[in-house]
C-alpha positions, 0 to 999 in steps of 0.5 A: 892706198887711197881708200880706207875700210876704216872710212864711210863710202863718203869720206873715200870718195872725198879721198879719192877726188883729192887724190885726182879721181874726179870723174863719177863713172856709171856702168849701162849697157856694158859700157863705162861712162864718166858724167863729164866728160861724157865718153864710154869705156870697154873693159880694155880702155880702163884699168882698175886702180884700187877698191873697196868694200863698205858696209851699212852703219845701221845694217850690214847687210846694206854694203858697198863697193867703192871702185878707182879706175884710170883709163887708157886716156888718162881719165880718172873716176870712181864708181860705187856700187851695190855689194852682195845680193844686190850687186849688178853681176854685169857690172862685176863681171867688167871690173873682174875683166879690167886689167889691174894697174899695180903703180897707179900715177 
């Protein structure tokens, strides 16, 4: 595992680009795009690696989620997102359809 609860979301983004994942990825009109390069992904191109939550250190009620995908063309990235009531239900509703990878490389 590469992201830790224990970490603020700035740490396991730190963790995560050390471990490879080096593109930020960004979610908009059902497509998931990665900044550079720029290509959009479908839910069947990307496979959800690892995720996790993170919580305000002041509130928490201000969560997170930190996501590592790997996609079919061997492009790897993170996305972070809203947590909660203030989560992108469309957003969420593509990572829940993204296959699990259960021995990411």
């Amino acid at each position: 595992m590469i992201l830790s609860q224990s970490n603020t979301l700035t740490q396991d983004i730190n963790a995560a680009r050390k471990a490879g994942y080096l593109i930020e990825f960004y979610f908009r009109n059902g497509k998931l795009i990665g900044r550079n390069p720029n290509r959009s992904y479908s839910p069947s191109d990307c496979f959800l690696v690892e995720h996790c939550r993170h919580e305000g250190m002041s509130d928490p009620g201000d969560a997170s989620i930190l996501f590592l995908i790997q996609c079919a063309d061997g492009q790897k990235g993170y996305l972070s997102s809203a947590y909660g009531i203030y989560a992108n239900t469309e957003l969420i509703d593509f990572i829940r359809s993204m296959k699990k990878m259960n021995n990411p490389k």
